[in-house]
N, CA, C and O atoms as a GROMACS GRO file, in nm:
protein
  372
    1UNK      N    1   1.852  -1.488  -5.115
    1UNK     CA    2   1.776  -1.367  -5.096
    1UNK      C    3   1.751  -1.301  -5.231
    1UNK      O    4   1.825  -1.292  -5.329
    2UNK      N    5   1.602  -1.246  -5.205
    2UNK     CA    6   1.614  -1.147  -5.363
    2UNK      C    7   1.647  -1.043  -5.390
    2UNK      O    8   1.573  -0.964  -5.332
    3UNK      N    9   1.748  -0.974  -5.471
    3UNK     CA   10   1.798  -0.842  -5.471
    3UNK      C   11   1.709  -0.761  -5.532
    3UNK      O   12   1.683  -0.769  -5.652
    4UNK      N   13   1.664  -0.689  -5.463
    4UNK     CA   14   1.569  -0.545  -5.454
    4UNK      C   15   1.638  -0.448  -5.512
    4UNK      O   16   1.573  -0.345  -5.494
    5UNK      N   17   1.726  -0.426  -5.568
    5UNK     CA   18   1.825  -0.294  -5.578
    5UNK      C   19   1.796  -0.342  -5.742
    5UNK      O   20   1.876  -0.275  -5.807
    6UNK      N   21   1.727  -0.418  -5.824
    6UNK     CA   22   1.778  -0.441  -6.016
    6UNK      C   23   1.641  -0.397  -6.011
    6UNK      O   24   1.632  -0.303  -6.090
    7UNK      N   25   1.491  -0.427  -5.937
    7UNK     CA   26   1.371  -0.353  -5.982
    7UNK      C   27   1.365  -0.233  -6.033
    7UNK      O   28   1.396  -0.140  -5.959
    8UNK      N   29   1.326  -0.208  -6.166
    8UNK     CA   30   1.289  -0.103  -6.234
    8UNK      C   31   1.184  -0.093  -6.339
    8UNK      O   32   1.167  -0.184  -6.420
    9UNK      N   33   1.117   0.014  -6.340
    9UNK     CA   34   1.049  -0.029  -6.473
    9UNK      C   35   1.080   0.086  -6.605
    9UNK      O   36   1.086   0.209  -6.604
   10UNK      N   37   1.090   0.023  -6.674
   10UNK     CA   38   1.155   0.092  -6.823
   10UNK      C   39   1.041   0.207  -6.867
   10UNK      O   40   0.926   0.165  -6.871
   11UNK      N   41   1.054   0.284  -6.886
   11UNK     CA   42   0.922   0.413  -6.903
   11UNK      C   43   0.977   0.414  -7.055
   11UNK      O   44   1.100   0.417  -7.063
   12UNK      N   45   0.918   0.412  -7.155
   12UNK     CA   46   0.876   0.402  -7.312
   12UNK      C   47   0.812   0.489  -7.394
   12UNK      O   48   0.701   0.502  -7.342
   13UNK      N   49   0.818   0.575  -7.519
   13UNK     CA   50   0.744   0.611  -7.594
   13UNK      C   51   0.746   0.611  -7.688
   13UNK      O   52   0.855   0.628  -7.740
   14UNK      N   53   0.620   0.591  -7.779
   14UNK     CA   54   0.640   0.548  -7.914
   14UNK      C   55   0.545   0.446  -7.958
   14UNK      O   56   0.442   0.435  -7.892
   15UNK      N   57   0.564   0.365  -8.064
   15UNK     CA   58   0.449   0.250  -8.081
   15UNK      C   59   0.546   0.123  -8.118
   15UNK      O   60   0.662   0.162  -8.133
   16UNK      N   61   0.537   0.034  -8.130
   16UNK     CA   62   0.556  -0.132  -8.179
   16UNK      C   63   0.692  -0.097  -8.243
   16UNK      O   64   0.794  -0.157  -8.212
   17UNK      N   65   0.690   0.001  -8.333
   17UNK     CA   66   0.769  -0.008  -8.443
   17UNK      C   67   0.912   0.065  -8.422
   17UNK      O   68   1.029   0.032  -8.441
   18UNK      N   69   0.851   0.173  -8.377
   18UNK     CA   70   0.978   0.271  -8.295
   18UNK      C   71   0.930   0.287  -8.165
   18UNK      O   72   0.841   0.368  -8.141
   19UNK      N   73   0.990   0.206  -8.063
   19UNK     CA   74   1.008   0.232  -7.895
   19UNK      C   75   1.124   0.355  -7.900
   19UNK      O   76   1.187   0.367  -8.005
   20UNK      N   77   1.148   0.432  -7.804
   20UNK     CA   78   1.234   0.512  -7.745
   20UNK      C   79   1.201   0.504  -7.593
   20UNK      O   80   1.098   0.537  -7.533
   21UNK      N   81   1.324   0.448  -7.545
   21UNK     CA   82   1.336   0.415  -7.391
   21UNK      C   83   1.346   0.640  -7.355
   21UNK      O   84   1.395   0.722  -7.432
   22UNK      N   85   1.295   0.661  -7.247
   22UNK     CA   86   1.284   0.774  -7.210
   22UNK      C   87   1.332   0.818  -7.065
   22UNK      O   88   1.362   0.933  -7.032
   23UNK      N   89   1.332   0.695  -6.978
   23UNK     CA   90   1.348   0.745  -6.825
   23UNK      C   91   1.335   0.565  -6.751
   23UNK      O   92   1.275   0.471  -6.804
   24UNK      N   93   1.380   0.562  -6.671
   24UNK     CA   94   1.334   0.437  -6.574
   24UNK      C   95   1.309   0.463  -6.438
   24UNK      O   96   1.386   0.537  -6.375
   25UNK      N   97   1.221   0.417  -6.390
   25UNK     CA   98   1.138   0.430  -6.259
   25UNK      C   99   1.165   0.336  -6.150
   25UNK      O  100   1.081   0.247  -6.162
   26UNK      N  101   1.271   0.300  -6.008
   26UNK     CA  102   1.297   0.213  -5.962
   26UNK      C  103   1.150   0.224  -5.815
   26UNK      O  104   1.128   0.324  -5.747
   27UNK      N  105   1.089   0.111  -5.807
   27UNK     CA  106   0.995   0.086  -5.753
   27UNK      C  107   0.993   0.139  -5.597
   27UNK      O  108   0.921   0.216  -5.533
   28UNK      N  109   1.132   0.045  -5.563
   28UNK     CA  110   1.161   0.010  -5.387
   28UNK      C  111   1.167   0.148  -5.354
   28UNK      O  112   1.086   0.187  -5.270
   29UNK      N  113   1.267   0.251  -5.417
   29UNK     CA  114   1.327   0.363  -5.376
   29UNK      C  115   1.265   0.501  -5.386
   29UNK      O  116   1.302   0.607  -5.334
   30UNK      N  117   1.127   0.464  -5.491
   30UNK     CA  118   1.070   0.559  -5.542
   30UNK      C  119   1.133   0.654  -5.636
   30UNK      O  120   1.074   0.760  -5.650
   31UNK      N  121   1.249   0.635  -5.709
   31UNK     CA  122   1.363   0.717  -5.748
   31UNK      C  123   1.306   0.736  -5.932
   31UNK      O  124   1.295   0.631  -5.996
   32UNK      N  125   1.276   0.864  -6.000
   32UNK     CA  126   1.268   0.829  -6.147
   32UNK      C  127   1.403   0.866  -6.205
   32UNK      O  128   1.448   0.967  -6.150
   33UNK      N  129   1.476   0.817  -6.294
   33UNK     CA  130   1.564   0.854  -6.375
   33UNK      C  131   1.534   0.874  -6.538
   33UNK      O  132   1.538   0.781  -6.618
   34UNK      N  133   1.500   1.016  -6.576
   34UNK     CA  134   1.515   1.025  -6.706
   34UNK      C  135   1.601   1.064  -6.768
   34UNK      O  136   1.695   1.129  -6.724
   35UNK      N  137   1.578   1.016  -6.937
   35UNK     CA  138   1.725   1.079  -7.005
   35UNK      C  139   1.683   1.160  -7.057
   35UNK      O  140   1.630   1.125  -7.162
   36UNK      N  141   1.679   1.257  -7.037
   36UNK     CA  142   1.687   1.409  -7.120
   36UNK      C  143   1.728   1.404  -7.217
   36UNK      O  144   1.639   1.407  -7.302
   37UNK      N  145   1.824   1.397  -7.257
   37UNK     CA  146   1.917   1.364  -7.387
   37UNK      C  147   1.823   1.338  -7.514
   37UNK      O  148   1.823   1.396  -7.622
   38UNK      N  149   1.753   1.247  -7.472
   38UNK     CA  150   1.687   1.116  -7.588
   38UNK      C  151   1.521   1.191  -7.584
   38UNK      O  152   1.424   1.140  -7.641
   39UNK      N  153   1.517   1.306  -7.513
   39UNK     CA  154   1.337   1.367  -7.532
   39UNK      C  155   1.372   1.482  -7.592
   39UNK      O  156   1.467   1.554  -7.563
   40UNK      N  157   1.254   1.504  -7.712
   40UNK     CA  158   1.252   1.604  -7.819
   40UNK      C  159   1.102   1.613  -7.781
   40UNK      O  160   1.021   1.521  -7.777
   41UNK      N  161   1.083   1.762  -7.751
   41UNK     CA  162   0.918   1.780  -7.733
   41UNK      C  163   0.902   1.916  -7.821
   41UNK      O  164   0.949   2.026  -7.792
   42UNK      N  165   0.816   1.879  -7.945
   42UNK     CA  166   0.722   1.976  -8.046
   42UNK      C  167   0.741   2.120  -7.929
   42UNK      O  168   0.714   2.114  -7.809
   43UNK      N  169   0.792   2.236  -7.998
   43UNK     CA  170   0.759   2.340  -7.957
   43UNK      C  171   0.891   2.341  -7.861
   43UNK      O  172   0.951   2.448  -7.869
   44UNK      N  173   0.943   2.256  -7.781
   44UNK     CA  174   1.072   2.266  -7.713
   44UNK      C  175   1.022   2.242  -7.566
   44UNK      O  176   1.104   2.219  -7.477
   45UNK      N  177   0.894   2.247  -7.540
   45UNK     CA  178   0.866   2.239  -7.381
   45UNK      C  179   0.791   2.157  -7.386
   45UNK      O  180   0.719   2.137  -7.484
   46UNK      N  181   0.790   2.051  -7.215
   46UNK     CA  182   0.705   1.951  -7.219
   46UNK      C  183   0.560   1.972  -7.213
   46UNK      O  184   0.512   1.992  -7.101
   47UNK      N  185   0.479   1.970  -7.322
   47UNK     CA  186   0.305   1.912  -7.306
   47UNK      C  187   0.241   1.982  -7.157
   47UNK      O  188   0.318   1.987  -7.061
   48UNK      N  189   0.116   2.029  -7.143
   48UNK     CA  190   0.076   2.084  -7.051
   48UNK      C  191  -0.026   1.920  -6.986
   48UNK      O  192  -0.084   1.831  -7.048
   49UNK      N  193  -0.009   1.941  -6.875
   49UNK     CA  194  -0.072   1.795  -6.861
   49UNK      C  195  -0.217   1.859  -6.751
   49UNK      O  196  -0.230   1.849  -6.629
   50UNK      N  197  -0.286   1.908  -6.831
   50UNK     CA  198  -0.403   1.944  -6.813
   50UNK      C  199  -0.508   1.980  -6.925
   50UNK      O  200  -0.500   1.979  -7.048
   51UNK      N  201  -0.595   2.006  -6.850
   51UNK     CA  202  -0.732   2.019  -6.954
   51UNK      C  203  -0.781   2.147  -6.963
   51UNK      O  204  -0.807   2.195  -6.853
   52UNK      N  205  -0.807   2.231  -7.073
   52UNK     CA  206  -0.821   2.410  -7.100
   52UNK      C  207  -0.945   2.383  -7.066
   52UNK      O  208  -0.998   2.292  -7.130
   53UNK      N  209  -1.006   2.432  -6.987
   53UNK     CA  210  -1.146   2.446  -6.978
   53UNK      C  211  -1.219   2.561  -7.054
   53UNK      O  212  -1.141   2.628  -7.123
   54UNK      N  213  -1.315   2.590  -7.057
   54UNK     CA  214  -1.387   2.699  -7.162
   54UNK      C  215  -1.507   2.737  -7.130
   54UNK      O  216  -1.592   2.657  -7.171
   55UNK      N  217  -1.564   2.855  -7.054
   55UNK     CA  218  -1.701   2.817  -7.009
   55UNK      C  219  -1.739   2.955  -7.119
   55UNK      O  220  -1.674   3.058  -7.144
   56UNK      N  221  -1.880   2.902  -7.173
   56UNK     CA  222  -1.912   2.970  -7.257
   56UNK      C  223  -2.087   2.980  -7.212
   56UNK      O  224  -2.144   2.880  -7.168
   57UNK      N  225  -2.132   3.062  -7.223
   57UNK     CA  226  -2.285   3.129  -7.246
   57UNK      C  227  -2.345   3.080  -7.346
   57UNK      O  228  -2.343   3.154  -7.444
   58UNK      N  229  -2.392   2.993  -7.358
   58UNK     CA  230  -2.543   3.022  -7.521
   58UNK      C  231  -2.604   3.012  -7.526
   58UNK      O  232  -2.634   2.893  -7.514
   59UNK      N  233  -2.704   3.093  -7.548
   59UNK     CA  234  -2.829   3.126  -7.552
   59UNK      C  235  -2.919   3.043  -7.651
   59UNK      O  236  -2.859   2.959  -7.718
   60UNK      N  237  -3.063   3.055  -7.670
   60UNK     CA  238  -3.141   3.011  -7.763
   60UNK      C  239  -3.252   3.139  -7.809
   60UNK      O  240  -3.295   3.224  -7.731
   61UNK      N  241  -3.276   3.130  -7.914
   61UNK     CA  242  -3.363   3.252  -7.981
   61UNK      C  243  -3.456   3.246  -7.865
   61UNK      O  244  -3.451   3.194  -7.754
   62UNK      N  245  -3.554   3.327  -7.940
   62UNK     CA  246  -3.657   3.413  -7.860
   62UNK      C  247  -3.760   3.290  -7.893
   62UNK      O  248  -3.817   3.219  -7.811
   63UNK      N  249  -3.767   3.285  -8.012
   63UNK     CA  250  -3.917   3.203  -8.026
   63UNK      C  251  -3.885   3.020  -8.037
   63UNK      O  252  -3.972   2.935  -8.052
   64UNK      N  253  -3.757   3.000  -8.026
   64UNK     CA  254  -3.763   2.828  -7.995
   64UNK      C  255  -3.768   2.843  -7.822
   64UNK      O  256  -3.842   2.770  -7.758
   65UNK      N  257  -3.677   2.949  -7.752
   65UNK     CA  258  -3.752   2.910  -7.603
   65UNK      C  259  -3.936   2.934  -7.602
   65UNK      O  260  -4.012   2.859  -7.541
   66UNK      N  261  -3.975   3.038  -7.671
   66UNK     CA  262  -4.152   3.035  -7.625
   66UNK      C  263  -4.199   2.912  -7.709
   66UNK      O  264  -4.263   2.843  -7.630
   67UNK      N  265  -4.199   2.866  -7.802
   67UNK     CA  266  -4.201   2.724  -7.869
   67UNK      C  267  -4.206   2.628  -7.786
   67UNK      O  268  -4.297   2.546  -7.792
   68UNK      N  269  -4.093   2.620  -7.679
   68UNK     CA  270  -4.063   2.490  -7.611
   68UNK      C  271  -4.156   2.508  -7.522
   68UNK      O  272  -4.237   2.416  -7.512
   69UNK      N  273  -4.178   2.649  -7.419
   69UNK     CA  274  -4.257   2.628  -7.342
   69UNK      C  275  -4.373   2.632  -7.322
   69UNK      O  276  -4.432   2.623  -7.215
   70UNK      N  277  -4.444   2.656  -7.497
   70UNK     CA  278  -4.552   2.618  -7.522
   70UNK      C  279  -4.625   2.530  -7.526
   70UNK      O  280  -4.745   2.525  -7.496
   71UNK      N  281  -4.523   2.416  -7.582
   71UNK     CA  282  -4.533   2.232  -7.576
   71UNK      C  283  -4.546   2.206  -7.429
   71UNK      O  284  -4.653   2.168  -7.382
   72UNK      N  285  -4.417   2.230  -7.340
   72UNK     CA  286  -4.390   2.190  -7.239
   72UNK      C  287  -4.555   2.211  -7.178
   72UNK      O  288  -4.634   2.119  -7.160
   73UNK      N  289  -4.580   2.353  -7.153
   73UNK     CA  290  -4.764   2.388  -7.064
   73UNK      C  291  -4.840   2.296  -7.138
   73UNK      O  292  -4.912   2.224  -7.068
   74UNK      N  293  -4.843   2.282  -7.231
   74UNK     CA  294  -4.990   2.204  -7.318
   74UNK      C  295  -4.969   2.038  -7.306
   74UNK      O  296  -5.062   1.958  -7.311
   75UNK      N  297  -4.811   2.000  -7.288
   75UNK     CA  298  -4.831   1.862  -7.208
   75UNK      C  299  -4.838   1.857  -7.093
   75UNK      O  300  -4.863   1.740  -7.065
   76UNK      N  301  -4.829   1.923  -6.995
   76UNK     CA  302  -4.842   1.953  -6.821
   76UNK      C  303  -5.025   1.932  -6.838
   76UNK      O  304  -5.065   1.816  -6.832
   77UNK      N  305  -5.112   2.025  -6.854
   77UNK     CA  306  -5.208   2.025  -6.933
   77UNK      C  307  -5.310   1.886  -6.978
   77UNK      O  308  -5.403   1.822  -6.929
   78UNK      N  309  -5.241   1.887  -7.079
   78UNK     CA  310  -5.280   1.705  -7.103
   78UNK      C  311  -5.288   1.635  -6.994
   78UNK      O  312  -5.399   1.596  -6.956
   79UNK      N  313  -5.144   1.598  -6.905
   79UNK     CA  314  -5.166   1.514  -6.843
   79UNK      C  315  -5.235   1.540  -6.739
   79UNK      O  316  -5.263   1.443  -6.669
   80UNK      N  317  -5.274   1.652  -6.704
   80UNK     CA  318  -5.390   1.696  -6.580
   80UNK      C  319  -5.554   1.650  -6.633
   80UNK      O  320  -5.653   1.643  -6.560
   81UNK      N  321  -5.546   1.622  -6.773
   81UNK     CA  322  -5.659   1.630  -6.783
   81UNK      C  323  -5.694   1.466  -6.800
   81UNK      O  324  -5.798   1.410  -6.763
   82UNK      N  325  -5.574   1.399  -6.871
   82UNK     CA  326  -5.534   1.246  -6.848
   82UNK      C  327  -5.587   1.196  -6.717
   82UNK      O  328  -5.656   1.096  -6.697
   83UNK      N  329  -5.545   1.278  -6.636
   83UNK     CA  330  -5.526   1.192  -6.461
   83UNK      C  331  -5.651   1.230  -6.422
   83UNK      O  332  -5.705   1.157  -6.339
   84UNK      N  333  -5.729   1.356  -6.472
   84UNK     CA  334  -5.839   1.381  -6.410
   84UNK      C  335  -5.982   1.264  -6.451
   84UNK      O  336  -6.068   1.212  -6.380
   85UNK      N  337  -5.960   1.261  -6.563
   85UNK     CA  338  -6.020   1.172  -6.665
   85UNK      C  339  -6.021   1.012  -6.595
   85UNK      O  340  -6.121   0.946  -6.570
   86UNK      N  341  -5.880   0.973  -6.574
   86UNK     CA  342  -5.885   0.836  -6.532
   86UNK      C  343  -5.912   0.839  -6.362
   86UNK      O  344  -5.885   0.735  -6.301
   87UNK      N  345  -5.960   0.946  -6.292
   87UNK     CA  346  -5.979   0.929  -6.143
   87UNK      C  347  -6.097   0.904  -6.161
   87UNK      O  348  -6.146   0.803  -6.111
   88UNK      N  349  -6.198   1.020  -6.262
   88UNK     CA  350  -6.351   1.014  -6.266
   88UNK      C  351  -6.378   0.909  -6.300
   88UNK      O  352  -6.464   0.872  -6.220
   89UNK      N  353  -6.353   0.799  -6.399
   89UNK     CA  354  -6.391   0.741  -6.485
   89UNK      C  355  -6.329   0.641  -6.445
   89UNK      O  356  -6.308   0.576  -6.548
   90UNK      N  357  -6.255   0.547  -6.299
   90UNK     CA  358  -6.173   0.452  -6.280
   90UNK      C  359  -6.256   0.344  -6.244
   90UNK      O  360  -6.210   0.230  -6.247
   91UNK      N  361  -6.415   0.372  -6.196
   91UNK     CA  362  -6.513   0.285  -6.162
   91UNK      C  363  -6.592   0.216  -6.263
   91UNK      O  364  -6.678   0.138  -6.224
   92UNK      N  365  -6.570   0.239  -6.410
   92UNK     CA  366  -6.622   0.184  -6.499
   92UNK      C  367  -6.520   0.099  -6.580
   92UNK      O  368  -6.402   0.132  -6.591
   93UNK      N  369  -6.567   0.003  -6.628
   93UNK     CA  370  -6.463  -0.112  -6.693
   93UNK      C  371  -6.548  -0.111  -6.839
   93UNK      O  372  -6.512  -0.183  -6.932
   0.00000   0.00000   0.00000
């Protein structure tokens, strides 16, 4: 029979050069065991394991929005006059 009770997986941090074993995770039991002991975290508390969000407003001047929507009407424009052009004119080759 296979003994189920040695599955674990070794939880690690660090790179290639310096590993530091940190905690082990047994699969079957769902059980984590960390060593406290052996974790040093910058500042003394563990890492926030989320994302700061930031919602910010910004605006654009006065005259790059009338700019844009100057372009924007005068190609609307164009292409009305594009499509009008190729409806009248679709019977001649």
């Amino acid at each position: 029979m296979f003994n189920y009770s040695i599955l674990a997986t070794l939880i690690v941090i660090g790179n290639e050069s310096n590993v530091i074993p940190i905690g082990l995770h047994y699969g079957i039991t769902n059980e984590l065991q960390i060593y406290e002991n052996k974790i040093y975290w910058i500042g003394g508390a563990v890492p926030a394991d989320t994302v700061k969000v930031e919602v910010r407003i910004i605006g654009v001047s006065q005259h790059v929005f009338i700019t844009v929507n100057i372009l924007a009407i005068a190609a609307i424009i164009l292409a009305i006059v594009f499509l009008s052009l190729n409806i009248m004119k679709r019977k001649r080759k």
